[in-house]
N, C-alpha and C positions, 0 to 999 in steps of 0.2 A: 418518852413522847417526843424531846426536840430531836435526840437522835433517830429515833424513826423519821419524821420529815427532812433532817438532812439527807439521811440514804435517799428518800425518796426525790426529792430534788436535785440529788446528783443522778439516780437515773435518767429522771425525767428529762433531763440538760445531755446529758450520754443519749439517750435516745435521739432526741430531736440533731446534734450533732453528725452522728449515723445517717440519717435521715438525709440532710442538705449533704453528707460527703457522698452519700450514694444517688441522689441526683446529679449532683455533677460528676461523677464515677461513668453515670448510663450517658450522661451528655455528650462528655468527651469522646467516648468509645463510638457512640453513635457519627459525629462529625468526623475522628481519624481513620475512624477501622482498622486501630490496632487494640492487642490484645488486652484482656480489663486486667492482668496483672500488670502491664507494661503503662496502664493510665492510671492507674493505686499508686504506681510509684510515683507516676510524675505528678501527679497530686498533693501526693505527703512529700515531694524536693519540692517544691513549689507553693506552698499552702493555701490549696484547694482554687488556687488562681488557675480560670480554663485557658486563657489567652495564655499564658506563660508555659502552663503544662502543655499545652498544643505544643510551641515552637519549641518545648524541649525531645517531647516526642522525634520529630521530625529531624533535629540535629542530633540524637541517638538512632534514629536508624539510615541516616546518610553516614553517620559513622561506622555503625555494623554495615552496612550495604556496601561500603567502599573494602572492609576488611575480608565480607565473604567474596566479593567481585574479584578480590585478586587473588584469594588462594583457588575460583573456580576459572580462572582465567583461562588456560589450558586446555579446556572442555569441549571437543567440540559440538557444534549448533547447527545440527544437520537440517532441523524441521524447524518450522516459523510459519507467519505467514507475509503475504505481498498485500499492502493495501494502498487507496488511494484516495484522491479529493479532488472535488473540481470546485471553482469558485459558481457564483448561482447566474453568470455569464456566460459559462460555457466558454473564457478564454483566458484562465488561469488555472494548472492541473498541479498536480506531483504525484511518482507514486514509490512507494518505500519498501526496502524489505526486512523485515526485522526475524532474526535470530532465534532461536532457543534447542535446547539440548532434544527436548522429546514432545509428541505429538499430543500427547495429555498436557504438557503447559501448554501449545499454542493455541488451546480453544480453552483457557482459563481467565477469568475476568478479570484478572490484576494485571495479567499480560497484554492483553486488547486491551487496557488502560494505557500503557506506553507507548503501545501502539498508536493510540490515538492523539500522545502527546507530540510524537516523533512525530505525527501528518501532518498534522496542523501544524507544526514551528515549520514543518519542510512547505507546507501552504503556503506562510507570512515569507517565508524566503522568497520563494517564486515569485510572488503580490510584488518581490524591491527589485527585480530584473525587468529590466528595460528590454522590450521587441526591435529588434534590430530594424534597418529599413529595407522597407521589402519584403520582408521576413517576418522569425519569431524566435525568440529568446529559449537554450536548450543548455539547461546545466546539470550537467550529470557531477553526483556528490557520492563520495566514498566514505567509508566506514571512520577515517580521521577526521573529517570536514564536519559528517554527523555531531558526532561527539561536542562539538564546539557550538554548533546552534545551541540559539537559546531557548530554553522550554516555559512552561510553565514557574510560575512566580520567579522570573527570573533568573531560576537555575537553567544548567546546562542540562543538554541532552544525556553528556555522560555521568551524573547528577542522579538524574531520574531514572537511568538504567540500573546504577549502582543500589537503588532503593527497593525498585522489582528484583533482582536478584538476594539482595536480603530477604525478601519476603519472600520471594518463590521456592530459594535454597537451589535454584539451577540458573546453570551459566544464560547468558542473554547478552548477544550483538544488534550492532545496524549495521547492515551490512553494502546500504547502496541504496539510491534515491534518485531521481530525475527529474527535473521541476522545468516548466512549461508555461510560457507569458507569450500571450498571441495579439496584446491587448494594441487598438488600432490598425491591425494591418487586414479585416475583414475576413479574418481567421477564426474556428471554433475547435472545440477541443473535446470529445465522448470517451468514456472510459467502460472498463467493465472488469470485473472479477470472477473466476469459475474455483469452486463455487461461493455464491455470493454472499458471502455470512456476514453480516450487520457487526461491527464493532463497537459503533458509537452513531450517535446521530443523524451526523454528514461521509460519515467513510465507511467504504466498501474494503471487504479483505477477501479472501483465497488463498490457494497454492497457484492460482495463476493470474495473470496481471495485462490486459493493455490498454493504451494511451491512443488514439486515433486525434489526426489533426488533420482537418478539412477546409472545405472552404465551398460554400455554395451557392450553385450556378444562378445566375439573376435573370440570363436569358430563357424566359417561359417557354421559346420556339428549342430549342436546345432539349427540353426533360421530356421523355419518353412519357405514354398516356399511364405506363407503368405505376408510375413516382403516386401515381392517385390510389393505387391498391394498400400502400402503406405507409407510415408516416416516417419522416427522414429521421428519426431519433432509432425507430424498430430498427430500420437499415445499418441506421451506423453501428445501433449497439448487436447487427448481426455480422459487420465488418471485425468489428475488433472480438467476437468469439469466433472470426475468421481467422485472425491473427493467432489468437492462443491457440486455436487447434493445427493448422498448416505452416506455423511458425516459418513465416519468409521473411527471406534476409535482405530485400528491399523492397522499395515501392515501386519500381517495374519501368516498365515503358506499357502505356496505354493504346492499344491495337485492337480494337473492338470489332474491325471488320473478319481478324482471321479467327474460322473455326476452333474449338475445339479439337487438341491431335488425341487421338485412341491410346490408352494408355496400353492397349495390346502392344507385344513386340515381335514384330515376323523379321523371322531370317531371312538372309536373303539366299536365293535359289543358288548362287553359286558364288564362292569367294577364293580369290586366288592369295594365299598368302602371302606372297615375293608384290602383290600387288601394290607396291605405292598409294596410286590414287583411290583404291579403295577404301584403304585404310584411313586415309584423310577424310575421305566422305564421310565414314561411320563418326568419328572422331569429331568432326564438322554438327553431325546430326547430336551425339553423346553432350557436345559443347552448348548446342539451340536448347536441347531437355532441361539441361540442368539451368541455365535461363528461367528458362519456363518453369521451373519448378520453385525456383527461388525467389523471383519477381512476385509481387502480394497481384500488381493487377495482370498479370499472365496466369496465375493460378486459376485452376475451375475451382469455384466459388462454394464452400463448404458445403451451403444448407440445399444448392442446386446447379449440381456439376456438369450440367447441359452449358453453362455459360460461365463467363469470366468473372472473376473479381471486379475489371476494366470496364465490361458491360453492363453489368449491377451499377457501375459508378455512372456512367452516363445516363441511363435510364432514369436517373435518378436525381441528376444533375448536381453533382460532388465528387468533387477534386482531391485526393486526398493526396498532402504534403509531405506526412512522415509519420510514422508508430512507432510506440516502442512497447516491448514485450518482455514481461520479467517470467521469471519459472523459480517457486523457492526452491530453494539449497544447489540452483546448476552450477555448472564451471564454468 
């Protein structure tokens, strides 16, 4: 009889111990998201302390994640995506492009997790750059400068990549960033992504990226009766899918009086080859084209090629200062 209640008492204590190890078993696993053989251990090295198995979790897989980071270093990270942030002012922006080897990680949620770590440290960056006078603050950040921001709980950028890559098992870069402080100078700042896929809360990602910096007109006799068909946000955020589709490589000279040129090309009825000044002329015209083609407010205007980029912008009364236009994995 006493040994029958001892067994049963040592179940009963074996049970109930089970019990609380596998509630903080589901705890842990639930708070890290990693795997519940990798929380069993740090539970039984830890004894059944969550706070302690957490921070051992975390400095085992910045150890694995630094170890797989260097053997996949080598790799290249042809697909990723571009994302970006603007502050709730509309005149502090950045926008990122982050790495990965293939197009099934970049729509993966561990990866838009880094993603969104990378924007937001490259946001708090931008927030400590001072707007120059007269101006606005433009720092463009490379793949080593990345690395060195500081991310979340006070780890580095290259920290919290080394972590996604343990966990993903593929290579992951940052590959370049651009951060944007307009703050004081009557400046604002529109973004947009194509296509537009949600990563986290506050940031927008794609495979394509732009940054539009404006500044709008105050005189009412200046905006066309246009400006009242839509509101300056649709406008801008039809500028910078202006940007990503006609990719021009500056902001132009603003000429609103001349037409539209034909993009037809006629020959001309007779060309003397020994001809000098001819050749200068075409040359002359080949020179104005490629102007015209490169300038954002010389361009016919994406969404309605009857008119300018230039014309859109007065109509509309918005000055636009500078963009910048990212494309994942170009040269």
């Amino acid at each position: 009889m006493l040994k029958s209640l001892i067994l049963f008492r040592g179940i009963h204590i074996s049970s109930t111990n089970w019990s609380s190890t596998k509630a903080q078993l589901l705890k842990l696993r639930k708070k890290t998201g990693y795997p519940f053989e990798s929380c069993k251990k740090a539970l039984q090295l830890n004894d059944n302390s969550l706070e302690k198995s957490e921070a051992w979790l975390k400095e085992e897989a910045q150890r694995l994640g630094w170890a797989k980071a260097n053997k996949l270093a080598n790799r290249a990270t042809a697909q990723g995506v571009i994302a970006f942030a603007i502050d709730s002012q509309k005149e502090v922006a950045t926008m990122v492009e982050v790495n990965c080897e293939t197009d099934f990680v970049a729509r993966n949620k561990c990866f838009h997790s880094v993603v969104e770590v990378v924007t937001s440290s490259c946001l708090d960056f931008a927030k400590k750059q001072k707007a120059l006078e007269n101006s606005f603050s433009k720092v463009n950040l490379k793949s080593g400068d990345l690395m060195e921001l500081s991310g979340a709980e006070g780890k580095s950028l290259a920290d919290h990549v080394a972590v996604t890559i343990g966990n993903l098992g593929e290579n992951v870069t940052l590959r370049r960033a651009t951060c944007l402080n307009t703050r004081d100078t009557g400046l604002n700042i529109m973004g947009l992504t194509h296509p537009a896929n949600i990563t986290g809360s506050h940031f927008l990602s794609g495979k394509y990226g732009s940054l539009l910096i404006y500044r709008k007109q105050l005189d009412g006799e200046k905006i066309n009766q246009r400006s009242m068909e839509s509101s300056h946000d649709e406008i801008l955020r039809q500028m910078c899918q202006h940007v990503i589709g006609m990719n021009p490589k500056s902001v132009g000279v603003l000429n609103i009086h001349e037409p539209i040129k034909s993009q037809e090309v006629v020959a001309p009825k007779t060309l003397n080859e020994n001809d000098d000044s001819s050749m200068d002329s075409i040359d002359e015209k080949n020179s104005e084209s490629t102007i015209e083609e490169d300038g954002m407010l010389e361009q016919a205007f994406l969404l309605d090629p009857s008119i300018t980029v230039g014309q859109v912008a007065t109509d509309y009364g918005i000055d636009i200062l500078d963009f910048v236009r990212y494309e994942c994995g170009e040269s």
